[in-house]
C-alpha angles and dihedrals in degrees: 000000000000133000130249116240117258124252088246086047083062095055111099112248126209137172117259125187121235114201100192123189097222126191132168120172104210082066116015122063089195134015120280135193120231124186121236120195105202136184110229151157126231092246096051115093134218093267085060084046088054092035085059100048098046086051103039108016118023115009089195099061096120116205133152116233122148124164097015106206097083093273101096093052090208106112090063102148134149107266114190091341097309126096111249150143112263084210096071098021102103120197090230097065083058134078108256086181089081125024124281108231125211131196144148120279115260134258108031119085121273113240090166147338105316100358130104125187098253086192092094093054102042086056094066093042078051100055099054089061099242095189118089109269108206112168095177129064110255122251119286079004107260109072151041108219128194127173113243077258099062096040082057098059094077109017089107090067100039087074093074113127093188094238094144099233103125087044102048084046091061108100087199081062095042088057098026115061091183106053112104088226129211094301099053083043096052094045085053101058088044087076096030088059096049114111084211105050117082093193101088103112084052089063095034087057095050089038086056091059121118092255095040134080088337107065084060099118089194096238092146085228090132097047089050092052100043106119089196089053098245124178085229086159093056103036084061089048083050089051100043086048087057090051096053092034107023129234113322 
């Protein structure tokens, strides 16, 4: 008896070009772009396109990718020139008319392919002290209450994933390797802006440093890669108005 065709057999399929920026340092003394012809649907994503030339193609090509579906934060690439996840980025939201070009994001340094060295950039989350810092006993002793309006406050900056993207599309961070960058800055003010963290003037003081708050040029290049849709612009105007004025 035969069996009836799937749902996904009945999806139209179609050969996009992948144009990936590749680099490993055993062999290339510089990066190099190699063309990729892949069979593909319009509902699978770039991570699926990857996914398809390390199994079936090149079993070299090296990328990062975890929980798949934009929560781990880990597959951030550039992805025709924009910072983006390859796990929500769908093909057909792309043009397959021109080739769809792949490379590492800016700004860290490359160990392969796809991969950048994050070390550089968790050292700067890590340096804001992106934890809550209480040093008295809440009150009654058990919790640490705070009204739906002041949970609100920050609730825009508690999405961050730490991907990176916002970050490695800063041209302030490409050309500055000092500067925190949007992320550390976002995770910041998501503790100075806690009614129940008593640590806000610590971070303010880091943040008014000379590669803090200050070195933001205002380009809107991390809003616009945020893949959780985070106001990162404005959260930094937020932080540098509680350094000249103080928390509201």
């Amino acid at each position: 008896m035969e069996s009836k065709p799937s749902a996904a057999d009945a999806i139209p399929t179609f050969t996009a070009t992948l144009i990936i920026r590749r680099f490993d340092p055993e062999v290339d003394a510089e990066p190099r772009w190699q063309d990729f012809d892949v069979e593909l649907r319009a509902t699978d994503r770039i991570l699926d396109a990857l996914h398809k030339i390390k199994w079936e193609q090149d079993g070299s090509l090296t990328f990062r990718r975890s929980c798949a579906h934009g929560v781990c934060g880990s597959d951030a690439m550039r992805i025709n020139g924009r910072n983006r996840l390859a796990c929500k980025t769908l093909i057909k939201d792309l043009d397959i008319s021109q080739p769809i070009y792949v490379e590492a994001i800016k700004g860290l340094p490359l160990e392969k392919d796809l991969i950048v060295d994050m070390e550089p950039f968790f050292d700067s989350f890590k340096a804001v002290n992106p934890f809550l810092m209480a040093g008295s006993a809440p009150k009654g002793g058990k919790e640490r209450k705070q009204s739906p309006v002041e949970r609100a406050r920050f609730d825009d900056t508690t999405k961050c994933i730490l991907c990176a993207a916002c970050t490695s599309s800063c041209p302030v961070f490409w050309t500055d390797g000092q500067y925190f960058g949007p992320a550390a800055i976002v995770n910041a003010h998501r503790f100075i802006f806690d009614s129940r963290d008593e640590g806000a003037q610590v971070r303010l003081d880091i943040l008014n440093d000379k590669e803090g708050v200050w070195r933001c040029r205002t380009t809107f290049n991390c809003t616009d890669a945020c893949p959780r849709g985070i106001q990162v612009t404005q959260a930094i105007a937020e932080v540098k108005q509680a350094i000249l004025r103080g928390k509201p």
